[in-house]
C-alpha positions in Angstrom: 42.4 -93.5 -40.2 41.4 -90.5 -38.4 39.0 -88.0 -40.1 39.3 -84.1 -39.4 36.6 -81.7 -39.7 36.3 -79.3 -42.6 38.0 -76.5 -40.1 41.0 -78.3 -39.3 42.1 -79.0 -42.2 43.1 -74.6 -42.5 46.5 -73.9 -40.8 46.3 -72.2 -37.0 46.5 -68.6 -38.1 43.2 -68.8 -40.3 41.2 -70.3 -37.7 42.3 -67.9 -34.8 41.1 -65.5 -37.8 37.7 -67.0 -37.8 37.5 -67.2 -34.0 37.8 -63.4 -33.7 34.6 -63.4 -34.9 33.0 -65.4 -31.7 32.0 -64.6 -28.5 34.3 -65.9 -26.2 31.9 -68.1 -24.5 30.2 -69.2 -27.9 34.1 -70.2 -29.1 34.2 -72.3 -25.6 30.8 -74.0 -25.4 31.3 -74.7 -29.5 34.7 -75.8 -29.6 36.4 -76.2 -26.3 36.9 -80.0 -25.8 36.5 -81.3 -29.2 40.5 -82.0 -29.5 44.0 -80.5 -28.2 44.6 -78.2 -30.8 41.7 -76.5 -30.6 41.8 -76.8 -27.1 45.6 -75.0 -27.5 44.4 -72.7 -29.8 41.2 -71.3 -27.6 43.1 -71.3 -24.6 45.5 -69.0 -26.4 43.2 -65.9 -26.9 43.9 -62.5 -24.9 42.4 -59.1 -24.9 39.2 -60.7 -24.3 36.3 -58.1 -24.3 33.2 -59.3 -22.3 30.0 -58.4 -21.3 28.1 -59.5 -18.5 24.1 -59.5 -18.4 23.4 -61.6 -15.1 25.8 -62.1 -12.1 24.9 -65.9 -13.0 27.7 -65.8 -15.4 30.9 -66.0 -14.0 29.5 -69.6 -12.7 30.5 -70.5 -16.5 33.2 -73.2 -17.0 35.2 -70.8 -19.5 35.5 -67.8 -16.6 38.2 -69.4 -14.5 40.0 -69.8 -18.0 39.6 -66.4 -19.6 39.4 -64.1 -16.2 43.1 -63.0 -16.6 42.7 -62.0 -20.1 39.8 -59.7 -20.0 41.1 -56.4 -21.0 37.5 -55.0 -21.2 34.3 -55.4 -19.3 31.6 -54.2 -19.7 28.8 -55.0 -16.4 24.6 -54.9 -17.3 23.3 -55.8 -14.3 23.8 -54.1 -10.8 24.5 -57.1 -8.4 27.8 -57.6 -6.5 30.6 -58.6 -8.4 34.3 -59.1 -7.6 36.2 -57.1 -9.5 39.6 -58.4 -8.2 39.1 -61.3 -10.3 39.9 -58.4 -13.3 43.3 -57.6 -12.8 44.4 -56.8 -16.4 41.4 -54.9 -17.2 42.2 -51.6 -19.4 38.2 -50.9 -19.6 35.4 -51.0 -17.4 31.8 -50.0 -18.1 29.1 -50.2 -15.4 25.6 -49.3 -17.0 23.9 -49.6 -13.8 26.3 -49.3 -11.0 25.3 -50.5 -7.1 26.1 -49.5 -4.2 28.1 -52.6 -4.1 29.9 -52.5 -7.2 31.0 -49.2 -6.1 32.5 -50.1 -2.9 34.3 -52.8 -4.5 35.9 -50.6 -7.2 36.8 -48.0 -5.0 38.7 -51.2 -3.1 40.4 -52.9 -5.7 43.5 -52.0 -7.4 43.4 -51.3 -11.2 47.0 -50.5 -12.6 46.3 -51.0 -16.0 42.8 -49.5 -16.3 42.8 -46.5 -18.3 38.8 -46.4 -19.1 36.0 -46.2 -16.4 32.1 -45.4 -17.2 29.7 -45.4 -14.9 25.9 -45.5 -16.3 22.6 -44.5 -15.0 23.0 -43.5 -11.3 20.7 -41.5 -9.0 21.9 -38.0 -7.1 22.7 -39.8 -4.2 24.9 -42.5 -6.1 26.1 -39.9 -8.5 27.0 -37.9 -5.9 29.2 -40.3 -4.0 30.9 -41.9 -7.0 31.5 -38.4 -7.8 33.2 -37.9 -4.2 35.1 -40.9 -3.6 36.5 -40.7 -7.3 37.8 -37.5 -6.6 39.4 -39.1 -3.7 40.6 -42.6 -5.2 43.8 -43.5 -6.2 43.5 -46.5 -7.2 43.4 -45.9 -10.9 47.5 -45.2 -11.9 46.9 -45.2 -15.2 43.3 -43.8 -16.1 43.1 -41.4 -18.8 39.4 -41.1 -18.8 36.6 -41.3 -16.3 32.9 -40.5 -17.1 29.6 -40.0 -14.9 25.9 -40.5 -16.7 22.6 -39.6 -14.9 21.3 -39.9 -18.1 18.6 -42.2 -19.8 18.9 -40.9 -23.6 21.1 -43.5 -25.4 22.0 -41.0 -28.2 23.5 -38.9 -25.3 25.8 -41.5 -23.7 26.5 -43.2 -26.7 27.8 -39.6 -28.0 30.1 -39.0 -24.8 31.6 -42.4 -25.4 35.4 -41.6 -26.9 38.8 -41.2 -25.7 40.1 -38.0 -25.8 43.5 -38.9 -24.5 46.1 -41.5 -25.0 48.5 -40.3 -22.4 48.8 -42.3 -19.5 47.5 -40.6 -16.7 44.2 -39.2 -16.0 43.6 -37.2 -18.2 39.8 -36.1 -19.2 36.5 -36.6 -16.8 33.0 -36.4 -17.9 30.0 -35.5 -15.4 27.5 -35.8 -17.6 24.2 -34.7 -16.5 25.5 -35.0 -12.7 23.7 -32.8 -10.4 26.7 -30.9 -8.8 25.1 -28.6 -6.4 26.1 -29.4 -2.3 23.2 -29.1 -0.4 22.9 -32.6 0.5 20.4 -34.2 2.7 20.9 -37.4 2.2 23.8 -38.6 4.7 26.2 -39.0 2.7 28.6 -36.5 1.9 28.7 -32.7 3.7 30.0 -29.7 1.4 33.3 -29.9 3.7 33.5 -33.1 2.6 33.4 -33.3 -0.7 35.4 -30.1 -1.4 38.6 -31.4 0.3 41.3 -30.9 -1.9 43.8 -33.1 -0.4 44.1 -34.8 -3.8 44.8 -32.1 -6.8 44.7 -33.5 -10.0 47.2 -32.3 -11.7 47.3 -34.5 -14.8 43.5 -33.5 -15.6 43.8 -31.9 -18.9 39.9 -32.0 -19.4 36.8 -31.8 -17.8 33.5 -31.2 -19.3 30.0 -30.8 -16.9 27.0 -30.9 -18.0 24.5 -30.1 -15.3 20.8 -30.2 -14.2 19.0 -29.2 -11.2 20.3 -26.4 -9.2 24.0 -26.5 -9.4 26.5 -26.3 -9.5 27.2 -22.3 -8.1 29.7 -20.0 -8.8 31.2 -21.3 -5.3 31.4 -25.0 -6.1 32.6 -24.7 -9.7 35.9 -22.6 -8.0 36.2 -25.0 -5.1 36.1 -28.1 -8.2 38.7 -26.0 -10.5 40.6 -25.9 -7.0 41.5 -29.8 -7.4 42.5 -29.6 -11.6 44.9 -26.7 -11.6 46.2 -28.0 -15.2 43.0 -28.1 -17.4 43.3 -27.3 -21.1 40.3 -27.5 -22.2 37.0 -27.1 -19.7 33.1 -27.5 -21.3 30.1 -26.4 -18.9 26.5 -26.9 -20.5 23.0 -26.8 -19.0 19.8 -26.2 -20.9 17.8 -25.8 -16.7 19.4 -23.4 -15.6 18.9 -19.5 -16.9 22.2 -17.5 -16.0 23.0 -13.8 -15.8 26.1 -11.8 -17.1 27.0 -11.9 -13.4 27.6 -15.1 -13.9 29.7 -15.3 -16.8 31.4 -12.7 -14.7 32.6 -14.8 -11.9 33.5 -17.3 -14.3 35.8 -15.6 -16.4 37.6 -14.6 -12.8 37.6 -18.3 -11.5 38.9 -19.5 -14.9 41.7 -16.7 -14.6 42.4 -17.5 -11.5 42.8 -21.3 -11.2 43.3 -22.2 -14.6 46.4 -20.2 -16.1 47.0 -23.5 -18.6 43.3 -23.1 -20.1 43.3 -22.5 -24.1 39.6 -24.2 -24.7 36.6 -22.7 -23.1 33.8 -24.3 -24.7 29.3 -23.7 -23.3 26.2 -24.7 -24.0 24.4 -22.3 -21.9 20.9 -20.5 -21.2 21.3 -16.6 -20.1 19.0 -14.0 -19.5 21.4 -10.6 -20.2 21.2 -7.2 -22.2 22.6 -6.7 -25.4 25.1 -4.2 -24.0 26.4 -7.2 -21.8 26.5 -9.4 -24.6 28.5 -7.7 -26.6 30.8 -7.6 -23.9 31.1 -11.0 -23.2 34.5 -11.8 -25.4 36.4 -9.3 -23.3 35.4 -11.1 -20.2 38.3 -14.3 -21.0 40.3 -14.9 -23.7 39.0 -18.2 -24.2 35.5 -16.3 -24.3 35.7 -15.5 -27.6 34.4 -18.5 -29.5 31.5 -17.9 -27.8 28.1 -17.3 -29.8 24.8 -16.9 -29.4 21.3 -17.0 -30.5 18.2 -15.7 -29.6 15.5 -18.6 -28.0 11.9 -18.6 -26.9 10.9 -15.8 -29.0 13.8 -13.3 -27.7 13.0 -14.3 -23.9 16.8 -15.7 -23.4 20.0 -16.1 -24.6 21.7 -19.3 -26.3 25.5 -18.9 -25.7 27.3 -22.4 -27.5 30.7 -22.5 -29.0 31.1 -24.8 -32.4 
């Protein structure tokens, strides 16, 4: 007489139920083996979401298994891993992205991803994701693409979300992404990086948040230059102190490469009269949701927008 196990004894559907609530290598090394049915029924999961700490682990028995049912991946560690192994992903998450893991993204062919994060990255790496993103087309169906060079957890946590379910690109963070071109480094030349052989033109969103000493008034209009069909477009710095000049030249790019814009949204320092800030709604039509509030005892400007 052959015994069964408390679990078998429930029907199929209520222990694929209870599996959801494993890890995918916990459900293996737990349950993989025992018998056929469970065997059947493991073997049987897709949309697996998975997140890799070491490169060690895709030398795990399950990963030749599962590999062509990981829908999202998410990569901790910033050793070389090939990606082409991931050809159904939807979601892709590098907290510490490599030079390597770079160049093999930039390689591969995604046609279903429609997520891609890139972590903690410095200038230089920033810098030439930034470029060779802008340059990629490798990513058919990407709605939304975001760039950290940030260490607070609260701030990349809160840029996290989808803003789009079309199914094209259609919003880009640069989070904290030094913009500005003067580059020493090797890598990229302003010529370069401001090539607008690709326009973008199902961008419907882009929000910058900057640091450092960009980006100008020249490298914003050469940027709008490749997304001639924003909607909506957020620039916030709290390092730089701007002028009404400035929000001057703005307002004139905005007019003149963005005639689909109904959402200008700041979260900007300026140093102006209060003649010219009165004047500031008059500058763009989208400028008027803009506020403001005195900061550092009246020695600048906050302009935001709710």
């Amino acid at each position: 007489m052959v015994t069964q196990s408390s679990l078998e004894v429930f029907p199929d559907e209520i222990i694929l139920d209870v599996f959801e609530y494993f890890d995918i290598r916990d459900l293996y090394e737990l349950f993989y083996g025992l018998n056929s049915r469970l065997n059947a029924m493991i073997c049987s999961k897709r949309n697996i979401s998975l997140i890799f700490s070491s490169p060690d682990e895709m030398d795990d028995p399950f990963f030749d298994l599962f590999t062509p049912y990981i829908i999202k991946l998410i990569v901790d560690h910033s050793s070389y891993i090939d990606f082409e192994l991931f050809s159904s992903l939807h979601s892709l998450i590098l907290n510490s992205p490599s030079d390597d893991q770079l160049e093999q993204i930039y390689l591969c062919h995604f046609p279903y991803l429609i997520y891609l994060e890139f972590g903690i990255m410095s200038d230089t790496l920033s810098r030439r994701a930034l470029h060779e993103f802008l340059h990629c087309k490798q990513f058919p169906c990407l709605q939304t693409c975001i760039f950290h060079r940030e260490t607070n957890a609260v701030s990349l946590n809160r840029y996290r979300q989808i803003w789009s379910n079309s199914s094209t690109l259609r919003t880009v963070w640069l989070n904290s992404v030094d913009l500005s071109l003067c580059s020493d480094n090797g890598l990229i030349n302003q010529e370069k990086i401001l090539s607008i052989d690709v326009i973008h033109l199902n961008l419907k969103r882009l929000d910058i948040c900057c640091v450092s000493d960009g980006p100008s008034i020249f490298e914003i209009d050469s940027f709008l230059q490749q997304t001639p069909n924003l909607e909506k477009f957020k620039i916030a710095s709290n390092e730089i102190y701007h002028s009404y000049k400035f929000l001057q030249q703005l307002a004139s790019i905005l007019q003149r490469r963005l005639i689909h814009l109904y959402q200008f949204d700041c979260e900007l320092l300026c140093v102006m009269t209060t003649e010219e800030l009165d004047h500031i709604s008059q500058l763009h039509p989208c400028f008027n949701r803009i506020q403001y509030e005195l900061k550092y005892s009246g020695q600048c400007i906050r302009l935001f927008t709710d």
